[in-house]
C-alpha positions as CSV (number, residue, x, y, z in Angstrom):
1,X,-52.4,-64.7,-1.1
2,X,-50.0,-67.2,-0.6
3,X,-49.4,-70.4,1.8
4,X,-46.3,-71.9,4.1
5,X,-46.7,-74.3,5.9
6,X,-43.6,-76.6,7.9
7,X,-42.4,-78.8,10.3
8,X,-39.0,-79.4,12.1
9,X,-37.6,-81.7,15.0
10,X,-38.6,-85.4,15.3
11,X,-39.5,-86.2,11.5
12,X,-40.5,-89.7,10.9
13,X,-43.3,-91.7,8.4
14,X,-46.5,-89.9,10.3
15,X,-44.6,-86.6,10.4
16,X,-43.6,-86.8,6.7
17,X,-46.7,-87.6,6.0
18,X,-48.4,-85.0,7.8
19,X,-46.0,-82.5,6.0
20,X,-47.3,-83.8,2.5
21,X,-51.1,-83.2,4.0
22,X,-50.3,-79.5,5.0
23,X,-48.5,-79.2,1.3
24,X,-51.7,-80.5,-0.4
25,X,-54.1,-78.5,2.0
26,X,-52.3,-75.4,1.7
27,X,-53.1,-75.5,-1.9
28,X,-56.1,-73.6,-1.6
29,X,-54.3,-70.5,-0.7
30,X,-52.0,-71.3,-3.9
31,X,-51.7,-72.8,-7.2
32,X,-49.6,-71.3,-9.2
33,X,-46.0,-72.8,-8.0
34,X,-45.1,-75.2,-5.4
35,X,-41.7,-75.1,-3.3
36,X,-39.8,-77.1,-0.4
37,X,-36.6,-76.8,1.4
38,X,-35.1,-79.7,3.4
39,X,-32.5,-79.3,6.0
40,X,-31.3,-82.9,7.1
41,X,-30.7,-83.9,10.5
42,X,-26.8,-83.4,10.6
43,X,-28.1,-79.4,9.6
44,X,-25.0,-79.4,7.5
45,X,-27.1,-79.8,4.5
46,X,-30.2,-78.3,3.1
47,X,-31.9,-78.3,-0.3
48,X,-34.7,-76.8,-2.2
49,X,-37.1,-78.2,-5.3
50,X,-39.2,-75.9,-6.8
51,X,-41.4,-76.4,-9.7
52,X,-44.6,-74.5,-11.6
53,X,-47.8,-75.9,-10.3
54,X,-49.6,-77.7,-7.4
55,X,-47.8,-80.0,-4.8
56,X,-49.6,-82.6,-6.3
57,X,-47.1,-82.8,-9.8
58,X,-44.1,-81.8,-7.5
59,X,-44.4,-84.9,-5.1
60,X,-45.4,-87.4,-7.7
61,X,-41.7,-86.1,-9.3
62,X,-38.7,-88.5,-9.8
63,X,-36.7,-85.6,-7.6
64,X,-38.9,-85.1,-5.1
65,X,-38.7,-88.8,-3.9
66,X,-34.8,-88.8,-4.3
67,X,-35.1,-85.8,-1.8
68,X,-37.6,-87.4,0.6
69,X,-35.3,-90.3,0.8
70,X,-33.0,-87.7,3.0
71,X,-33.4,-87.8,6.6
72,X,-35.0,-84.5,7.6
73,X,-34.5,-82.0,10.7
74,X,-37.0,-80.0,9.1
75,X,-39.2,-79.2,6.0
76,X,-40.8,-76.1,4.7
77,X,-43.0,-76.0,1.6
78,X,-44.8,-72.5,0.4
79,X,-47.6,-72.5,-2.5
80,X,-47.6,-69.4,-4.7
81,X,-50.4,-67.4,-5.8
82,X,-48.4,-65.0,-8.1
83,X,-49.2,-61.2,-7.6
84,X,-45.4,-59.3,-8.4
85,X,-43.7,-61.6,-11.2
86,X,-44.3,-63.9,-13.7
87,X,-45.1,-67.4,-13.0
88,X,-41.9,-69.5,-13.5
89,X,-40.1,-71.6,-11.6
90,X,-37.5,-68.8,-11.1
91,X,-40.0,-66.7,-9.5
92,X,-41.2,-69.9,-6.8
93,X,-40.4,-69.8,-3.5
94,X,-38.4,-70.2,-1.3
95,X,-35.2,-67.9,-2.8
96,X,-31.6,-68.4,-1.3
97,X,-28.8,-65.7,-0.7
98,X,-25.8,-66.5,1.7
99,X,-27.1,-68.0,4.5
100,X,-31.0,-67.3,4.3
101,X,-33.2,-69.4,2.3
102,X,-36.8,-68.6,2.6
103,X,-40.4,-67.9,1.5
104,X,-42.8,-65.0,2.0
105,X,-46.7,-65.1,2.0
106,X,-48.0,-61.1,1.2
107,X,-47.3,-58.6,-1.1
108,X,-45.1,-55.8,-0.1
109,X,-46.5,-51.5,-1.1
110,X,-43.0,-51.1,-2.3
111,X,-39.4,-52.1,-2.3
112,X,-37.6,-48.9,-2.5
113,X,-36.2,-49.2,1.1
114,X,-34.4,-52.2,0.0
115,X,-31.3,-52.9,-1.5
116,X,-30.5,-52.9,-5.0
117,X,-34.2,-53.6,-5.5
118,X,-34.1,-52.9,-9.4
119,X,-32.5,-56.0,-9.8
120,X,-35.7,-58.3,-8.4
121,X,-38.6,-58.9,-10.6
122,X,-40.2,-60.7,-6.8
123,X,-40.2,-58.7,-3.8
124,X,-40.0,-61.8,-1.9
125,X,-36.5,-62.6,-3.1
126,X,-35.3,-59.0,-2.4
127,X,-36.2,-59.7,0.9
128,X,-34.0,-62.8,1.3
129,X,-31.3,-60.7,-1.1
130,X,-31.8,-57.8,1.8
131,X,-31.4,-60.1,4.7
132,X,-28.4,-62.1,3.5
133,X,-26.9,-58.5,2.6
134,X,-28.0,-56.6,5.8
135,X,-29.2,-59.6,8.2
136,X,-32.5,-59.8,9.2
137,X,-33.5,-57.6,11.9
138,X,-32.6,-54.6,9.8
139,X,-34.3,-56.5,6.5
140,X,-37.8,-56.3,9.0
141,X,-37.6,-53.0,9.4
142,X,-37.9,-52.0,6.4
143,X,-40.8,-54.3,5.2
144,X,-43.5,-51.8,4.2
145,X,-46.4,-53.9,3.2
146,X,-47.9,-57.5,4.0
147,X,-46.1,-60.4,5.3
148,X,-45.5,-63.9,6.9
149,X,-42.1,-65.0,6.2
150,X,-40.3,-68.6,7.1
151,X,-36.8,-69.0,6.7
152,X,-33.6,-71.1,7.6
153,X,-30.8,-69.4,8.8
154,X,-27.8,-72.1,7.8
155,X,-25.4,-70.2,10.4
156,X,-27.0,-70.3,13.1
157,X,-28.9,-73.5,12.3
158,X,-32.4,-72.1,13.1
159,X,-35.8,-71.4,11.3
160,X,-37.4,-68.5,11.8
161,X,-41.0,-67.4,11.4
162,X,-42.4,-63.6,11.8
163,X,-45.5,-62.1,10.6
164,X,-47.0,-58.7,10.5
165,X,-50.9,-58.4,11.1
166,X,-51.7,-58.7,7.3
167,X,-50.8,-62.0,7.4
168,X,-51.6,-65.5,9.4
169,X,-48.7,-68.3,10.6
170,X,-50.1,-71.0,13.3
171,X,-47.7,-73.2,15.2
172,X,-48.4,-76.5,17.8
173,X,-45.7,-78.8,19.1
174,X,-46.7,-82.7,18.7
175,X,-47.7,-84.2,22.5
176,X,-44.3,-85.5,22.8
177,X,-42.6,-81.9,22.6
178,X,-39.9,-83.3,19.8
179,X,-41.8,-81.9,16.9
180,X,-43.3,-78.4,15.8
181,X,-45.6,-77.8,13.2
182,X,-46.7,-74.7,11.4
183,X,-49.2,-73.6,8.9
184,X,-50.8,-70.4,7.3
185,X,-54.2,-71.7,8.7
186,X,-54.8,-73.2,12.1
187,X,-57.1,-76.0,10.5
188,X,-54.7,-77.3,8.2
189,X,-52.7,-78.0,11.2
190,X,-55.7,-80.2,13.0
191,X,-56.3,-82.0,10.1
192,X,-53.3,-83.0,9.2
193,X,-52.6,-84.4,12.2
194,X,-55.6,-86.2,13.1
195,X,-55.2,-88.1,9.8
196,X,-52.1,-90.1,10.3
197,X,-52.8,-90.2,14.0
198,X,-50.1,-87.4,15.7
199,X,-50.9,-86.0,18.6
200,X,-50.9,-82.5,19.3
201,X,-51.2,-79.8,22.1
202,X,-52.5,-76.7,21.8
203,X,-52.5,-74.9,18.1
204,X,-51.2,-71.5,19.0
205,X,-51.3,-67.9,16.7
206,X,-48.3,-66.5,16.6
207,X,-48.0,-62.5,17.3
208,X,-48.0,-60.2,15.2
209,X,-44.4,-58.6,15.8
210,X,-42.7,-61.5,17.4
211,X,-40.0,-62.9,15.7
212,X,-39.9,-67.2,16.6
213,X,-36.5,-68.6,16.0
214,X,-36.5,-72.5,16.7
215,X,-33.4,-74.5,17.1
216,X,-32.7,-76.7,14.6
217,X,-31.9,-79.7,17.1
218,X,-28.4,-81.8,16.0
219,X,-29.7,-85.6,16.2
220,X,-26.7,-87.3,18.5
221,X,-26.6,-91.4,19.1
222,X,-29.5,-91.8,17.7
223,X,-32.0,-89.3,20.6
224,X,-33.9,-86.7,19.7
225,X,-34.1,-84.5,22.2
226,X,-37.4,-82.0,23.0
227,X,-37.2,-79.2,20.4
228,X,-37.7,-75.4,21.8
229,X,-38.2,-72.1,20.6
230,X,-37.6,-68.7,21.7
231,X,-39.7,-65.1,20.6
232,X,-38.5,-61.5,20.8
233,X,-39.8,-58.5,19.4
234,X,-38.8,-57.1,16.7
235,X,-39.1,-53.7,14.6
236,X,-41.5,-52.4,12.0
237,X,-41.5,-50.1,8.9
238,X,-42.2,-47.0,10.3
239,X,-43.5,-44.4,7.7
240,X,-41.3,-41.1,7.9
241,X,-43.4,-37.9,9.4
242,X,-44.3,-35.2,6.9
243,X,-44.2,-31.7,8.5
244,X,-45.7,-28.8,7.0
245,X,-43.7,-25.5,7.0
């Protein structure tokens, strides 16, 4: 079991500080490694920091401050509970190939149906090596196994988040509509919030099968505007049929 949790849209103090809340909450679902991508508000830029442990030694970190000091469009951090690979920072999420950086809470049966999946101690980062190769409608079908995932797309500017009914993802949008928040549990999510006073509507549970792609906004003259997302179904691994005869 692993945890993601993320915001994007309006992010100032109360919303960074609720992202540092989820981080620390989300713990509980994972301790071996702690990870976090940034994608700053010109979304011409993104980074990652990753590190062994809880979120606890990766904020009090020299480089994580340097990369809070960034203005964000959106954050994503996932804690690791290790089940296919060792536990090194190598193996912490999220994992980057082309245009897809992203994290993965489950554990997948098998890789086979993915490409050149010899080469990946993680099946999480043959996932992102599958989707930057293949893109990631195709990469989804082939997921046989458990799994939340949460990625940014840097072409298209978007995060995306899509789970199977193995695994949990929550969303809400703050009361002002210019930020969204997600989480692995829904009460991490009120929590969070409550404690440095944002607002919230309603905390929703995304479906199983829906893929949620939310548009990055571009942050013009200084407005934010209200930030939106779309959902479309998508397809699963289907086992092949065995006939007799």
């Amino acid at each position: 079991m692993c945890g993601i949790i993320g915001v994007a849209g309006k992010i100032f103090l109360k919303e960074e500080q609720v992202f540092k809340i989820l981080a620390k909450l989300d713990t509980i679902r994972g301790e071996h490694s702690t990870g976090v991508c940034s994608i700053t508000k010109d979304i011409g830029n993104w980074d990652t920091l990753k590190d062994i442990g809880t979120p606890y030694e990766l904020f009090n970190s020299a480089e994580f401050t340097s990369l809070m000091r960034r203005s964000h469009s959106a954050l994503f951090c996932h804690n690791r509970a290790a089940t296919k690979g060792a536990v090194n920072v190598n193996n912490a999420h999220p994992f980057n190939h082309g245009d897809y950086v992203g994290c993965h809470n489950g554990t997948l049966a098998n890789t086979y149906n993915l490409k050149d999946h010899k080469k990946f101690e993680v099946d999480s980062e043959n996932i992102y090596y599958n989707m930057a190769e293949e893109g990631h409608i195709e990469t989804i079908k082939k997921l046989n196994g458990a799994f939340a995932l949460c990625w940014y797309n840097a072409g298209l500017h978007t995060i995306n988040l899509v789970r199977n009914n193995e695994r949990p993802m929550y969303f809400c949008y703050s009361k002002d509509n210019k930020t969204i928040f997600w989480a692995s549990e829904s009460w991490m999510l009120r929590v969070a919030t409550s404690r440095v006073g944002v607002e919230i509507g309603e905390v929703q549970f995304l479906e199983s099968g829906k893929l949620m792609t939310i548009n990055v906004p571009v942050v013009a003259g200084g407005l934010i505007s209200e930030i939106k997302h779309t959902q479309e179904g998508v397809e699963f691994y289907k086992a092949p049929e065995f006939r007799e005869g």
